[in-house]
C-alpha positions as CSV (number, residue, x, y, z in Angstrom):
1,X,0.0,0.0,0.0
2,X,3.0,2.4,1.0
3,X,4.6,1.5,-2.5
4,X,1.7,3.1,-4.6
5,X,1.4,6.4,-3.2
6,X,5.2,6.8,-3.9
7,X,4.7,6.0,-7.7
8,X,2.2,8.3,-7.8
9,X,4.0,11.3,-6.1
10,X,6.9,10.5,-8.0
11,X,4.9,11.0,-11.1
12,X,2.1,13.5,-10.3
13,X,4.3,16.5,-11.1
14,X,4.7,15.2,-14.8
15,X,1.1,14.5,-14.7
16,X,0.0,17.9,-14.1
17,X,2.5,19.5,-16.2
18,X,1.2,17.6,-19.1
19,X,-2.6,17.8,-18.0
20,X,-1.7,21.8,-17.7
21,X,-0.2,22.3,-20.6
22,X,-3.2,21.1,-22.8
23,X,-5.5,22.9,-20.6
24,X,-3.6,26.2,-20.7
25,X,-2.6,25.9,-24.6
26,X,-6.2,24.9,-25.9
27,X,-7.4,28.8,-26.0
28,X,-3.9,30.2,-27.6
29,X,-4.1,27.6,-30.8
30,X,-7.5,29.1,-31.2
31,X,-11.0,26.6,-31.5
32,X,-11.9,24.1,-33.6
33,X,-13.8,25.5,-37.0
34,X,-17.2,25.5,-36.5
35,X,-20.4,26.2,-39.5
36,X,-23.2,28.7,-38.3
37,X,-25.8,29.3,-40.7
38,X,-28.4,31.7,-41.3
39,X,-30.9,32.5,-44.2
40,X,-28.0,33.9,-46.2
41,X,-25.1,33.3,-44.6
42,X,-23.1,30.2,-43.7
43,X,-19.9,31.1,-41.7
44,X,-17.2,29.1,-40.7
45,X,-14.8,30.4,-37.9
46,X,-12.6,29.5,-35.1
47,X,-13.3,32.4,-32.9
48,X,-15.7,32.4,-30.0
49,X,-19.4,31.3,-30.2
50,X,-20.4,34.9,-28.6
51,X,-18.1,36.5,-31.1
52,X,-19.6,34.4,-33.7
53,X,-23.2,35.1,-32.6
54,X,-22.6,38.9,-33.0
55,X,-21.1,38.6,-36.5
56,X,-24.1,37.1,-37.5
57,X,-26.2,39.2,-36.2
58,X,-24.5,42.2,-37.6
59,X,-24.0,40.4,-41.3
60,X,-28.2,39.8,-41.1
61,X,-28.1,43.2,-40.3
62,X,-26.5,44.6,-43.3
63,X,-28.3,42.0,-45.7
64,X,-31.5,44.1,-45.1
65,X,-29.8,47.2,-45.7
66,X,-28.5,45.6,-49.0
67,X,-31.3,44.4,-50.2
68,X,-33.7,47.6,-49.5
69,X,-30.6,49.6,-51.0
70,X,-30.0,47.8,-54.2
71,X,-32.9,44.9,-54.0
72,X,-32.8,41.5,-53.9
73,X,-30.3,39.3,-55.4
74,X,-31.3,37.7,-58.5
75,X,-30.4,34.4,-58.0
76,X,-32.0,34.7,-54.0
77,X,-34.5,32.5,-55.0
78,X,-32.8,29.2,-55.3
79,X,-31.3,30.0,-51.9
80,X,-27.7,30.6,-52.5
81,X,-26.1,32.1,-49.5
82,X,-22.7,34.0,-49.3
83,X,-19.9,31.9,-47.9
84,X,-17.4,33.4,-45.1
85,X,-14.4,32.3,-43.3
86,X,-13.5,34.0,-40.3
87,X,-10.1,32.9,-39.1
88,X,-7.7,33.2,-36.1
89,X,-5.8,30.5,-37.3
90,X,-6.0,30.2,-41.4
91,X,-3.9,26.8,-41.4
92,X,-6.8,25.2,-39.8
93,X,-8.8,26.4,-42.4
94,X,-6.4,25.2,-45.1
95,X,-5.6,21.6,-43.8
96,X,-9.8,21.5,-44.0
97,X,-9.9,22.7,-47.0
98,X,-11.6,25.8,-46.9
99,X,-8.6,28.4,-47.8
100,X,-7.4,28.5,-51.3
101,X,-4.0,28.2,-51.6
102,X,-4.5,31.3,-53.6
103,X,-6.1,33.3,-51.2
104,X,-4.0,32.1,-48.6
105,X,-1.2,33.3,-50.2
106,X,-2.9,36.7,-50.8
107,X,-3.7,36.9,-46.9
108,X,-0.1,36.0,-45.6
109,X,1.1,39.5,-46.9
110,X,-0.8,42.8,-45.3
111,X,-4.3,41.8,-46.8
112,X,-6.4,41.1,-43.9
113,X,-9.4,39.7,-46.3
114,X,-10.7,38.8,-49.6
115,X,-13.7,37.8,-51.7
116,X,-14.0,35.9,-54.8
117,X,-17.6,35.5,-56.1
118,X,-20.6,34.9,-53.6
119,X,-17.0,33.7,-51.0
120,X,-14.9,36.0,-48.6
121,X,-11.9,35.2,-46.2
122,X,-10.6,37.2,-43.4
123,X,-8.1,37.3,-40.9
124,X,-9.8,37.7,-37.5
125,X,-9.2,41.3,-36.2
126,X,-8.5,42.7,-33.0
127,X,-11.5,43.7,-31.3
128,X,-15.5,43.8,-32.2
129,X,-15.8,46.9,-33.9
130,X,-12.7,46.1,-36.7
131,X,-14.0,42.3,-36.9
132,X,-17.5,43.4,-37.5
133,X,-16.1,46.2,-40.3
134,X,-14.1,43.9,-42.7
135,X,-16.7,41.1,-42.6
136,X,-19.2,43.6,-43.4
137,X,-17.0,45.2,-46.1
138,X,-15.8,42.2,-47.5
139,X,-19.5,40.4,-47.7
140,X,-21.0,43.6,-49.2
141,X,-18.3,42.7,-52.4
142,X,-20.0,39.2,-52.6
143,X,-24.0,40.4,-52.7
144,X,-22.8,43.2,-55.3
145,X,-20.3,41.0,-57.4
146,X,-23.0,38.5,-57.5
147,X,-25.1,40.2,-58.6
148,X,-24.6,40.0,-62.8
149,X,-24.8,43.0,-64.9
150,X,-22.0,44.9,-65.7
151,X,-18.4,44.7,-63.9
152,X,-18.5,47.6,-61.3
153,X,-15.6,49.8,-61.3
154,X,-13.1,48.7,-58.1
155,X,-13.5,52.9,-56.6
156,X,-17.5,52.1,-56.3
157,X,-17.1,48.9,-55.0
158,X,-14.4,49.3,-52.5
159,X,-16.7,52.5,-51.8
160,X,-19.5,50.8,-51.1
161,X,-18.5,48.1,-49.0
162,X,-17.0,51.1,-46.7
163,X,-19.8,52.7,-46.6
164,X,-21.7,49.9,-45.2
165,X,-19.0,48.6,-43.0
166,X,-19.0,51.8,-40.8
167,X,-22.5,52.6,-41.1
């Protein structure tokens, strides 16, 4: 009986350094991905659910602005939704297959996001406010992009999608 209790004191400080360790590194490598959906949105991210939560609210937000601005899109009928990635860690999102390597590429310089079509990725930001303003910029590129007609000059779009990001 005497013999087991030394084993485990001999081995409980490697134990909890180990047990510690995971525990104390799980929040600095940033969450699993996880998909949240709404009528027109489906967002994948690895920030927090509460941070997620108020993205989509504020992207839901904007889509009515959008759509009493400039109407509905035309193909909004067969239910196509924009795509976003929100990333704190964008390798995650590449091993899953959800980063381009051509848009990764794009991001590892001083972009912090980018749309292609009825897609965007971006780098998460520091703080709400900045987080909220480049998804909403960069998802205002895919509902007007997607929108056919003719190819929009880059100074109106890039306008645009300022507009509606700080207002």
């Amino acid at each position: 009986m005497h013999r087991p209790r030394r084993i485990v004191a001999r081995h409980l400080p490697a134990v909890v350094m180990v047990l510690g360790w995971h525990v104390l590194s799980f929040p600095l490598l940033g969450g699993e991905i996880t998909r949240y959906e709404t009528g027109h949105l489906v967002l994948h991210t690895d920030v927090k659910p509460k941070t997620a939560r108020m993205l989509l609210q504020a992207f839901d937000t904007a889509w009515k602005t959008w759509v009493t601005e400039f109407g509905p899109p035309p193909d909004n009928s067969a239910g196509r939704r924009i795509i976003g990635c929100v990333m704190v860690r964008p390798e995650d999102f590449s091993r899953a297959g959800l980063l381009p390597r051509s848009i990764e590429e794009f991001l590892e310089g001083d972009h912090p996001g980018k749309h292609q079509g009825h897609r965007f990725w971006m780098k998460d930001q520091e703080g709400d406010y900045y987080r909220r303003h480049l998804m909403v910029h960069e998802a205002t590129h895919c509902f007007m992009t997607t929108r056919g007609g003719p190819v929009l000059p880059a100074w109106y779009l890039e306008g645009t999608a300022e507009l509606y990001a700080t207002h």
